[in-house]
N, C-alpha and C positions, 0 to 999 in steps of 0.2 A: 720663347722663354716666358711672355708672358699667360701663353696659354698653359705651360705647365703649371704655372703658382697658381691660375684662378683653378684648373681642375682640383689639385692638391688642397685648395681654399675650401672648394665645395665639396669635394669627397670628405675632410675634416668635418665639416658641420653636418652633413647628413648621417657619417657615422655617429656623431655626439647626440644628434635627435633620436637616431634610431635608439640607442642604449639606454637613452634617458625613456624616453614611450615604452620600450619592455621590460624595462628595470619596474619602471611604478606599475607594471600590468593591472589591470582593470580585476574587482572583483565582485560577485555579487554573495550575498545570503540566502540560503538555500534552506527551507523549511523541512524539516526532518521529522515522519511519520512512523509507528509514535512511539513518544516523547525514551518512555523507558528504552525502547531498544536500541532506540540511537545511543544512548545513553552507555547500554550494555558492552555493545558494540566499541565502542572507544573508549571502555574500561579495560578491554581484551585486546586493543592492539597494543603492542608498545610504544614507550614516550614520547620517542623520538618522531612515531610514524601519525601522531594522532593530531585531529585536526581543532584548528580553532572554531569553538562556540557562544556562539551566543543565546545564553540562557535568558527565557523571560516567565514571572513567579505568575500564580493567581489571585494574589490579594492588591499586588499593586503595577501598574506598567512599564517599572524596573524592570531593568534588565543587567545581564555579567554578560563578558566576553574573554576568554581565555581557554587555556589547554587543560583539559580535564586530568587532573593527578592521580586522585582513586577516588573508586565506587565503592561506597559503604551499602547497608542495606536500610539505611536510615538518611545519610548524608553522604555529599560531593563536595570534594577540595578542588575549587577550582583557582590556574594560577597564571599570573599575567604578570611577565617581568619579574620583579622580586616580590610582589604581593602577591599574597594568599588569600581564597577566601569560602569557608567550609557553609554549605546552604543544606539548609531541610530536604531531600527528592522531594518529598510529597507535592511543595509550592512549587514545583518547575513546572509550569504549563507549555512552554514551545521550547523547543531547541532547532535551532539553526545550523547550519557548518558553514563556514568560509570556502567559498571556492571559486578557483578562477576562471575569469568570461574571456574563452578564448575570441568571442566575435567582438566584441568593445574594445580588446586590447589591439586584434588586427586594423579596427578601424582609427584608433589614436596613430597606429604608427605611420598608416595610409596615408592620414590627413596631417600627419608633423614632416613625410618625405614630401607630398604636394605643395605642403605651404613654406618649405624653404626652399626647394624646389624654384615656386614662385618666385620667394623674395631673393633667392642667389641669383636668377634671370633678370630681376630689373636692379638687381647691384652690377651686376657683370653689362648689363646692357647701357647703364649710366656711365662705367667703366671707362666704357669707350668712344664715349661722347672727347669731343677738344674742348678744353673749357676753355682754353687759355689763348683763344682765337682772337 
């Protein structure tokens, strides 16, 4: 009896780790060459499909991050949650896309099953000590 409640114990917490390390998946910024046709390119796909950037200008080391809305031939609506925000092209000097790092994220979830893993082995191993000798 008491073997099924600690499995059930730990099976509980390893699934909750698990979800929680690929829920928040890992991601990096990814430098996108160049700048316009990145640009273009996520003007032409649609809204839904298009990714998060991060724009940086050349007058100063500002930068945006949001979902590109539309491509003017002058200006970009770029939009994050309920703000909006319309910039010049000309000063966009880098643009980035968000994407996610399939190896950083395998290695978070690696390292949150080994470390409870761990600490369920020396709770279950305490467990079963007699304290009351």
């Amino acid at each position: 009896m008491r073997r099924t409640q600690r499995f059930n114990m730990v099976r509980s917490v390893l699934l909750f780790i698990s979800a929680v390390a690929v829920l928040s998946a890992c991601h990096k910024w990814v430098l996108v060459e160049p700048p316009d046709l990145a640009l273009q390119e996520q003007g032409e796909t649609p809204i839904d499909d298009r990714d998060v950037l991060r724009l940086r200008f050349e007058e100063s080391d500002a930068s945006i991050e949001g979902k590109l809305q539309s491509v003017g031939p002058d200006s970009l609506v770029v939009a994050k949650g309920s703000h909006q925000a319309t910039v010049p092209r000309s000063t966009v000097s880098e643009v980035a896309v968000r994407r996610g790092d399939a190896a950083a994220t395998a290695g978070v979830v690696l390292g949150s099953i080994v470390g409870a893993v761990l600490l369920m082995g020396v709770a279950l191993a305490a467990s079963d000590l007699d304290w009351y000798d």
